[in-house]
N, CA, C and O atoms as a GROMACS GRO file, in nm:
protein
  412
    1UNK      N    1  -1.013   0.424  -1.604
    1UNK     CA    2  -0.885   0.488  -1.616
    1UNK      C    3  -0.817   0.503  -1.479
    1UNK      O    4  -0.696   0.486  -1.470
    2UNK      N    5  -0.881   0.531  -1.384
    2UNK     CA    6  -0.854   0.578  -1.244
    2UNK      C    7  -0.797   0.417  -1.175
    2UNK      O    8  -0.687   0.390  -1.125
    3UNK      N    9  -0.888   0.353  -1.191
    3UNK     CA   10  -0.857   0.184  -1.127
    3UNK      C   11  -0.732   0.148  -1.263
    3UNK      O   12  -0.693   0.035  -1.233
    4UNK      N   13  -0.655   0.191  -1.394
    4UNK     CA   14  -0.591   0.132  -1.405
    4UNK      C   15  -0.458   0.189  -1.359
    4UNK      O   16  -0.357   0.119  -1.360
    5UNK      N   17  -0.459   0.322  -1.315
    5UNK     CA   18  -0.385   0.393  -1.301
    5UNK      C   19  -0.358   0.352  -1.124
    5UNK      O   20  -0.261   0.411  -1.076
    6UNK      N   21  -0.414   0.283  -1.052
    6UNK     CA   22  -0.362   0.263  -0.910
    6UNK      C   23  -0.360   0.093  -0.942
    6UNK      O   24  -0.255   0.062  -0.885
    7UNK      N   25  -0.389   0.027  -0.972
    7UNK     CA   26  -0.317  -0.083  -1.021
    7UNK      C   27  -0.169  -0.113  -1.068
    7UNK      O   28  -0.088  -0.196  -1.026
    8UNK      N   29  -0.158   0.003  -1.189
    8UNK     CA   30  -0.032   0.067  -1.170
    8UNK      C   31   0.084   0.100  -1.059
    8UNK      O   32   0.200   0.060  -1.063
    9UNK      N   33   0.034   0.166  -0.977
    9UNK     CA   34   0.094   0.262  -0.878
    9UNK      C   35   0.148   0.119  -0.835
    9UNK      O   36   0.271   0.108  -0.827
   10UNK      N   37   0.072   0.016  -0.809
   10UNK     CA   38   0.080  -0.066  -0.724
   10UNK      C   39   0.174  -0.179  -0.773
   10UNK      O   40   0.244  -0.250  -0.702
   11UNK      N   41   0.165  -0.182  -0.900
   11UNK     CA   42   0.308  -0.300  -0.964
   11UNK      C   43   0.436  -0.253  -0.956
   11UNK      O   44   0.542  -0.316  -0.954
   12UNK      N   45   0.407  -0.105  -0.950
   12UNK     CA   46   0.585  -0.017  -0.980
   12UNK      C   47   0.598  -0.060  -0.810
   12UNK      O   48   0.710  -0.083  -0.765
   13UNK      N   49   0.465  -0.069  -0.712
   13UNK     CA   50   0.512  -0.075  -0.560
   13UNK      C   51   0.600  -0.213  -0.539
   13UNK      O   52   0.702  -0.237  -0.474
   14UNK      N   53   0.537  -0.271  -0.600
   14UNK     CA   54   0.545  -0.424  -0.558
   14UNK      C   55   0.733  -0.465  -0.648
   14UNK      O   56   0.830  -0.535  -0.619
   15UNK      N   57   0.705  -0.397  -0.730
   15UNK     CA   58   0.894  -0.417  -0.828
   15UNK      C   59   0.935  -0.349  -0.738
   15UNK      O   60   1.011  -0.424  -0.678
   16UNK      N   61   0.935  -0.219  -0.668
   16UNK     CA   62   1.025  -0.101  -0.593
   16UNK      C   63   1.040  -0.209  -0.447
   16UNK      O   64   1.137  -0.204  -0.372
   17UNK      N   65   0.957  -0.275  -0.436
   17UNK     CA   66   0.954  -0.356  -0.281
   17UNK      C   67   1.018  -0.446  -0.274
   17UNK      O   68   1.081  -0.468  -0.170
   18UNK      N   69   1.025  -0.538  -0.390
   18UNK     CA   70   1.073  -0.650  -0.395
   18UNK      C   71   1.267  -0.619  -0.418
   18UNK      O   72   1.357  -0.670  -0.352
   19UNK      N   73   1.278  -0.546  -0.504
   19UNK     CA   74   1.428  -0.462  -0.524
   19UNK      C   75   1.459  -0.466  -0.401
   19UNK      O   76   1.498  -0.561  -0.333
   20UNK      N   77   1.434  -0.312  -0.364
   20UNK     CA   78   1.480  -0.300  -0.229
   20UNK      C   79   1.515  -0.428  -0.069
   20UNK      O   80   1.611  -0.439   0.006
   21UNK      N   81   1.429  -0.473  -0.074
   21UNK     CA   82   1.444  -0.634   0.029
   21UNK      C   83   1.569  -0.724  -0.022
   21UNK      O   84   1.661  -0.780   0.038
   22UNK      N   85   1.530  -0.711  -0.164
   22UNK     CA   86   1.651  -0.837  -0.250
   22UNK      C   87   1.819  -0.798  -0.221
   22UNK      O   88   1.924  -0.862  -0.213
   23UNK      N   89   1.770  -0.639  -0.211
   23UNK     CA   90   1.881  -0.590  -0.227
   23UNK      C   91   1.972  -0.575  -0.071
   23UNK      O   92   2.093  -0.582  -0.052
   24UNK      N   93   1.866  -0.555   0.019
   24UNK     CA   94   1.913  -0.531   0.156
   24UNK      C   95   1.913  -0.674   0.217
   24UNK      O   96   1.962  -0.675   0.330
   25UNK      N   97   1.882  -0.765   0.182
   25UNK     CA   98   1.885  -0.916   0.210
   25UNK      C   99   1.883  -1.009   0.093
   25UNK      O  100   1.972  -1.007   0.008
   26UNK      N  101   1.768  -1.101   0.087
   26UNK     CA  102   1.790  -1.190  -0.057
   26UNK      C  103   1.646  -1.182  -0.100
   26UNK      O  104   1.547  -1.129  -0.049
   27UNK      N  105   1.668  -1.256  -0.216
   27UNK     CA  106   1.497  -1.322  -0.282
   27UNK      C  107   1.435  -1.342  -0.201
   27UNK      O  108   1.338  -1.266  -0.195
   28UNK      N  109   1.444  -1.442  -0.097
   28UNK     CA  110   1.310  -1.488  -0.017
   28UNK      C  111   1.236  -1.315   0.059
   28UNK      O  112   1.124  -1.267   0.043
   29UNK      N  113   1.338  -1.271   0.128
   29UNK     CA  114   1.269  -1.184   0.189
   29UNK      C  115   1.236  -1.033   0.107
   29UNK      O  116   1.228  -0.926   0.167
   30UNK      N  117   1.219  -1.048  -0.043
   30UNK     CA  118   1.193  -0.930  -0.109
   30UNK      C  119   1.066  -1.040  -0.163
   30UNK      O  120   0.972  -0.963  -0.180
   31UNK      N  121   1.032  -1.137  -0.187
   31UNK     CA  122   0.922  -1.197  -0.222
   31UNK      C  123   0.819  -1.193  -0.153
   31UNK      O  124   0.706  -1.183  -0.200
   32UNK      N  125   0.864  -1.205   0.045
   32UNK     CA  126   0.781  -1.208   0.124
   32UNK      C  127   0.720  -1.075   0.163
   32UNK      O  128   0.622  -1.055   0.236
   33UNK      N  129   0.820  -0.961   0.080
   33UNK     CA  130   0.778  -0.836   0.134
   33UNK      C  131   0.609  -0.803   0.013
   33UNK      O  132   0.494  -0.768   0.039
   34UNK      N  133   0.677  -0.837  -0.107
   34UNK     CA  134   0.558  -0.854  -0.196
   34UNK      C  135   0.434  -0.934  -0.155
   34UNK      O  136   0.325  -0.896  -0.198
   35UNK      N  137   0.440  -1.040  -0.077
   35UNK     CA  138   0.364  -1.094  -0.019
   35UNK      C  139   0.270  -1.044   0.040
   35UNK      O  140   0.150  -1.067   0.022
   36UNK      N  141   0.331  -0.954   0.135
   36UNK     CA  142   0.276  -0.867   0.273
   36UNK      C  143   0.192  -0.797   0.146
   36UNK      O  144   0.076  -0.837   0.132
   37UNK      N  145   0.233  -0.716   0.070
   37UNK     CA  146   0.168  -0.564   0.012
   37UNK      C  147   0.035  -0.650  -0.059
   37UNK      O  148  -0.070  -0.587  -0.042
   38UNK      N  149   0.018  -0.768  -0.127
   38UNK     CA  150  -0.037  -0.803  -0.205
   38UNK      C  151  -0.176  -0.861  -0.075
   38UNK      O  152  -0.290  -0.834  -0.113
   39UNK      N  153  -0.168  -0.919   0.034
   39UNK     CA  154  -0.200  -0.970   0.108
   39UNK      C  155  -0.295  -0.795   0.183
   39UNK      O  156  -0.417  -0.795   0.193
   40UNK      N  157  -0.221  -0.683   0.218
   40UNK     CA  158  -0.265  -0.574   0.244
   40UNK      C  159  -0.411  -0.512   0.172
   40UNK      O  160  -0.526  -0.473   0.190
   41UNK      N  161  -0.301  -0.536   0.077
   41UNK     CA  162  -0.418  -0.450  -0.108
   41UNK      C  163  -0.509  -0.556  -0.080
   41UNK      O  164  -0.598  -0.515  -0.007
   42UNK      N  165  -0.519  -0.663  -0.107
   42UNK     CA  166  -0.667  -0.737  -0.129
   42UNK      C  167  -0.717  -0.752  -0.005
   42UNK      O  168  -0.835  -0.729  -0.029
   43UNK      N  169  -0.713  -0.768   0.085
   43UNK     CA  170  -0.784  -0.746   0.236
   43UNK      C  171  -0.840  -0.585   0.241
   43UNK      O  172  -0.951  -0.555   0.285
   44UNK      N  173  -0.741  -0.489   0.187
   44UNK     CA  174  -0.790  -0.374   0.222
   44UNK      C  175  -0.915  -0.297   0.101
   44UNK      O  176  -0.987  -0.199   0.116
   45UNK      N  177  -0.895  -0.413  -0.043
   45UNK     CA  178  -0.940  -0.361  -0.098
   45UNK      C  179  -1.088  -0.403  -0.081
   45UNK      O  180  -1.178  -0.326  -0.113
   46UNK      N  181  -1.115  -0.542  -0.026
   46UNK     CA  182  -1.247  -0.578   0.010
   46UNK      C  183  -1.343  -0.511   0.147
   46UNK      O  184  -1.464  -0.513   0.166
   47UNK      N  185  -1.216  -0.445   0.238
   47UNK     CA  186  -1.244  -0.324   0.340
   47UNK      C  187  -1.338  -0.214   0.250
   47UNK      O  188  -1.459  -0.192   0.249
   48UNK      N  189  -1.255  -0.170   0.195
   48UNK     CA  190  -1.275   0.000   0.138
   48UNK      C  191  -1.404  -0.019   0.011
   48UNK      O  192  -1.460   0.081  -0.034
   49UNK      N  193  -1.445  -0.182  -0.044
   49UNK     CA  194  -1.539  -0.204  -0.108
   49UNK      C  195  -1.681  -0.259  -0.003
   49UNK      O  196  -1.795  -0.273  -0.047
   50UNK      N  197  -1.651  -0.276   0.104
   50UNK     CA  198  -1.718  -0.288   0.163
   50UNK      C  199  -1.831  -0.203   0.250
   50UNK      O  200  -1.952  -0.205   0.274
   51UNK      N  201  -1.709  -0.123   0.282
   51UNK     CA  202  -1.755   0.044   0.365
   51UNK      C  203  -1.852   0.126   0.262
   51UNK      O  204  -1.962   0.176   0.287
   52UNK      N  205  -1.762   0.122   0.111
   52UNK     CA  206  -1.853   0.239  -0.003
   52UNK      C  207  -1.993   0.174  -0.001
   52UNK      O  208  -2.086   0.247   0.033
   53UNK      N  209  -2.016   0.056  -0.030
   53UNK     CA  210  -2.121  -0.012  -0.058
   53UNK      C  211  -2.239   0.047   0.026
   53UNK      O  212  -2.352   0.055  -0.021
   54UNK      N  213  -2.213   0.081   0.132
   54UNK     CA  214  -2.330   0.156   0.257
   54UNK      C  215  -2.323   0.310   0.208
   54UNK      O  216  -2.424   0.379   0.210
   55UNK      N  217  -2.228   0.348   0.174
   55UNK     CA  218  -2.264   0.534   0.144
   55UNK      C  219  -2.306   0.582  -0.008
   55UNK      O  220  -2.371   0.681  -0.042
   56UNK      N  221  -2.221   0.429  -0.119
   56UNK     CA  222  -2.238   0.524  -0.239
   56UNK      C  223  -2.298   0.360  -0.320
   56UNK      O  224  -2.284   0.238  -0.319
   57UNK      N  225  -2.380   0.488  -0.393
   57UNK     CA  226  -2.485   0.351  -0.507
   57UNK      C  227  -2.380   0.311  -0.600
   57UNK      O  228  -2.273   0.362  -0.567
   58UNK      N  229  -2.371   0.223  -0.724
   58UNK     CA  230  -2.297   0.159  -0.808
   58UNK      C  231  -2.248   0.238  -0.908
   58UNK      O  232  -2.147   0.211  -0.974
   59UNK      N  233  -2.329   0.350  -0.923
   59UNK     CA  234  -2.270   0.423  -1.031
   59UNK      C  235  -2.165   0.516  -1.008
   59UNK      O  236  -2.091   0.559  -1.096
   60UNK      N  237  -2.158   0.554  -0.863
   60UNK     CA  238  -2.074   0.642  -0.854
   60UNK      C  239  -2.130   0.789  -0.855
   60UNK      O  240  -2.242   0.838  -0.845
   61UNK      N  241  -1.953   0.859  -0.878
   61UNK     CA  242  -1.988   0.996  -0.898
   61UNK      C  243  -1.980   1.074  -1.041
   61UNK      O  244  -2.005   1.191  -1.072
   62UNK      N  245  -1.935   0.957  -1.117
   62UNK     CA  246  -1.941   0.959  -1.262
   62UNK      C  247  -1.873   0.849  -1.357
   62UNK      O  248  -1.799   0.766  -1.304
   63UNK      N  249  -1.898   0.844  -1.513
   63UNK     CA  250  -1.824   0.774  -1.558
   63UNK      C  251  -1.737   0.680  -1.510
   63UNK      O  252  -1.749   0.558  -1.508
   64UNK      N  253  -1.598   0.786  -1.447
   64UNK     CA  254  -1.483   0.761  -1.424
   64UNK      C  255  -1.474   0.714  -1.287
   64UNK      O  256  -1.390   0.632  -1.248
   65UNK      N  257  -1.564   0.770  -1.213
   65UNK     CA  258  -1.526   0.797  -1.049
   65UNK      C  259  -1.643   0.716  -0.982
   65UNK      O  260  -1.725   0.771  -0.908
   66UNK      N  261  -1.648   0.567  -1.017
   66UNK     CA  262  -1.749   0.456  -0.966
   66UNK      C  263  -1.740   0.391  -0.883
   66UNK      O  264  -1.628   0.341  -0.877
   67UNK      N  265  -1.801   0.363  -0.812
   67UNK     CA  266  -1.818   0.282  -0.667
   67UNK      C  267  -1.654   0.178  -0.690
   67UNK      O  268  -1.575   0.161  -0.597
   68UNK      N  269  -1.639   0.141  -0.782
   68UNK     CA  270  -1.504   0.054  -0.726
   68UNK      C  271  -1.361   0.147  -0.747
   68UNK      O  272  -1.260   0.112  -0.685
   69UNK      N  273  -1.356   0.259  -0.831
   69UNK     CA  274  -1.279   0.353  -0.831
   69UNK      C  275  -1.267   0.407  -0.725
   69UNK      O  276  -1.161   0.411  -0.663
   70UNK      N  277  -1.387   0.463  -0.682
   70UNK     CA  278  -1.358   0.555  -0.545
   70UNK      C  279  -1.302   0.419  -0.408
   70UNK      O  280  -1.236   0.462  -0.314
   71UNK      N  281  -1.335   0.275  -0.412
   71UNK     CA  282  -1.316   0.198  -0.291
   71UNK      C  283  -1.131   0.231  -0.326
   71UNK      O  284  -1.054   0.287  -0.247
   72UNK      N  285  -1.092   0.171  -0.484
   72UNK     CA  286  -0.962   0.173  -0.488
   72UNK      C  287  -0.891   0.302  -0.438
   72UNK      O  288  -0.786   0.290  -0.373
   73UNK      N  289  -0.935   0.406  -0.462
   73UNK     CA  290  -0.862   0.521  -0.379
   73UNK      C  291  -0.895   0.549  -0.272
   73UNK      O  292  -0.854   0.659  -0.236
   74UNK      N  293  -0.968   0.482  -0.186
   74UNK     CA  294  -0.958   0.491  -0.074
   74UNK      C  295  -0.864   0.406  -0.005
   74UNK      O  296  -0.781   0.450   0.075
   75UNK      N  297  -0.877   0.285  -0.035
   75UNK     CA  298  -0.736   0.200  -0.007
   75UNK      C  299  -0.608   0.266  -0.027
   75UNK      O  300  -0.514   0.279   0.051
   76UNK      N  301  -0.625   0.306  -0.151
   76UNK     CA  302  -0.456   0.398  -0.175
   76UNK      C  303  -0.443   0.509  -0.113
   76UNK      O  304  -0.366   0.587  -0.169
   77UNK      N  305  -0.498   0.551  -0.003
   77UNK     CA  306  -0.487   0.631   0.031
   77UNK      C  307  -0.476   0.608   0.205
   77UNK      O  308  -0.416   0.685   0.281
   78UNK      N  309  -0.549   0.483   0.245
   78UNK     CA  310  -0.510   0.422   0.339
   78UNK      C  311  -0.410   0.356   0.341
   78UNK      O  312  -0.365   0.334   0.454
   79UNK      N  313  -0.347   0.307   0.242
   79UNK     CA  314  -0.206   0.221   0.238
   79UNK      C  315  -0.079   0.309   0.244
   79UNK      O  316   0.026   0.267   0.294
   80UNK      N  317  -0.095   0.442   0.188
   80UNK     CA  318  -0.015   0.524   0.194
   80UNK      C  319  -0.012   0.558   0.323
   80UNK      O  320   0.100   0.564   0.373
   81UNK      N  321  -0.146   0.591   0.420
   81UNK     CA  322  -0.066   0.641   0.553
   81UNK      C  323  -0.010   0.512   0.658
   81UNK      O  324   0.060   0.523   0.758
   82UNK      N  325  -0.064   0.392   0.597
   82UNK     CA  326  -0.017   0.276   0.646
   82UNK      C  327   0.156   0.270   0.681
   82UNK      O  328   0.221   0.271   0.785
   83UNK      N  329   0.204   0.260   0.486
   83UNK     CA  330   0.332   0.248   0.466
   83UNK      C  331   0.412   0.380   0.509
   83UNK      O  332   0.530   0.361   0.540
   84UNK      N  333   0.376   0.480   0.514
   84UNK     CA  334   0.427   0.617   0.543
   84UNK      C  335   0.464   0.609   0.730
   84UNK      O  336   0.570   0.644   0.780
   85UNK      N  337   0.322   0.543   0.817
   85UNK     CA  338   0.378   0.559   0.944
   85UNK      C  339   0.484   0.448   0.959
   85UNK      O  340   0.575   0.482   1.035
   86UNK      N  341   0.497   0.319   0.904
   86UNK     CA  342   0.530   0.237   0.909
   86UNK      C  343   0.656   0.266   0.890
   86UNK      O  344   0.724   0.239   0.989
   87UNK      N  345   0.739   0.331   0.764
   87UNK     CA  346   0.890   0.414   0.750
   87UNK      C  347   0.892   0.446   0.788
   87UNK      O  348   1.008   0.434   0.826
   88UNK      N  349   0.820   0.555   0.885
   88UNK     CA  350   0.883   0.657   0.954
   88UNK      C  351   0.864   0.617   1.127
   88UNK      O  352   0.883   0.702   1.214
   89UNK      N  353   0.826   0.487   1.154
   89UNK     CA  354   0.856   0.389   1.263
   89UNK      C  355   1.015   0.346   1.266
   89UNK      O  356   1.104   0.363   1.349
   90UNK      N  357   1.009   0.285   1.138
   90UNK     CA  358   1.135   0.237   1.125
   90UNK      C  359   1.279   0.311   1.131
   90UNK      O  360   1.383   0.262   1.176
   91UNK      N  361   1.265   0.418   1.086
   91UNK     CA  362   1.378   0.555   1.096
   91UNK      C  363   1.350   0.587   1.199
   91UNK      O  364   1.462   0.600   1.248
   92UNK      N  365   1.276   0.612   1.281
   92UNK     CA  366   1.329   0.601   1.427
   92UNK      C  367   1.414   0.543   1.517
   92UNK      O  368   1.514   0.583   1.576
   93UNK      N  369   1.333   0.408   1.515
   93UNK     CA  370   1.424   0.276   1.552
   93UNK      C  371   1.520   0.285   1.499
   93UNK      O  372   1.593   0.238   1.587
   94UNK      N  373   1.625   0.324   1.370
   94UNK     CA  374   1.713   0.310   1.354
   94UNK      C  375   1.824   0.405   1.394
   94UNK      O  376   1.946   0.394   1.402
   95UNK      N  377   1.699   0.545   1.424
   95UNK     CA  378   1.776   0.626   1.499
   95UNK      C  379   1.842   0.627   1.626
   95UNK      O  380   1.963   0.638   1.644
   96UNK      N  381   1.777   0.618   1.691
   96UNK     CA  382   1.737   0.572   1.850
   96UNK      C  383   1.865   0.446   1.856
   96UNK      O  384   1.929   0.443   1.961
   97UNK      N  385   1.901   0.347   1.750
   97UNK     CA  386   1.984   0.289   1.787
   97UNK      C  387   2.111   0.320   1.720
   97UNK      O  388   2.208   0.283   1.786
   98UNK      N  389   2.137   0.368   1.624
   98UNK     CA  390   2.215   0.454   1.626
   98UNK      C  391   2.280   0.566   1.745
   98UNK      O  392   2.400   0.566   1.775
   99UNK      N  393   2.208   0.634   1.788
   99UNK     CA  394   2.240   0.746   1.883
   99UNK      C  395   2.300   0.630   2.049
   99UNK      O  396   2.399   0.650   2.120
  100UNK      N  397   2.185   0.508   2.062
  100UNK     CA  398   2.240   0.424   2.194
  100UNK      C  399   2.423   0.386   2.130
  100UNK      O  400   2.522   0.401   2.201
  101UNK      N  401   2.426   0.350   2.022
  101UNK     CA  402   2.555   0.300   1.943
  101UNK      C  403   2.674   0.377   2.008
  101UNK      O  404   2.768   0.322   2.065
  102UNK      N  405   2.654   0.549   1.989
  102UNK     CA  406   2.731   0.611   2.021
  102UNK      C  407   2.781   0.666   1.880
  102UNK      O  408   2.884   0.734   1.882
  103UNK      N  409   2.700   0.637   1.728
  103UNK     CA  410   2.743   0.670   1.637
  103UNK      C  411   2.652   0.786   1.586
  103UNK      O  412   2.678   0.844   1.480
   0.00000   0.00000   0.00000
């Protein structure tokens, strides 16, 4: 339930990503942004399956909460502070040039 529910999280990411790019430029570069996230998630998800594998046995911490559940929320939880510093890089920079603008 937990792994379908950040699978989830992650298609509404990837439609919300691709919008937004399409919209502030074209197709190619809202495809390539999907690119990046999809390219992130599976690199990060073989990270965060990699790391559990040394601390936690296969079963987990229950039913629900199993060695590949807990890797997936750890990724989602690393991707979030990923994408989070990453915006709030960018709103800077846009500040910062804004304010040089004189606007």
């Amino acid at each position: 339930m937990i792994t379908l529910l950040i699978f989830y999280i992650h298609t509404i990411a990837a439609v919300t990503v691709y919008t937004r790019r399409w919209q502030e430029s074209d197709w190619k570069e809202g495809l390539l942004a999907v690119g990046f996230l999809v390219l992130i998630f599976g690199v990060g998800w073989s990270m965060s399956t990699f790391v559990l594998k040394l601390f936690v046995n296969e079963k987990g911490f229950g039913l629900w909460l199993d060695r590949d559940a807990l890797s997936l929320l750890l990724l989602t939880v690393m991707e979030g502070v990923f994408y989070y510093m990453q915006m709030r890089r960018k709103k800077r920079k846009s500040f910062v040039a804004v304010r040089r603008s004189g606007g």
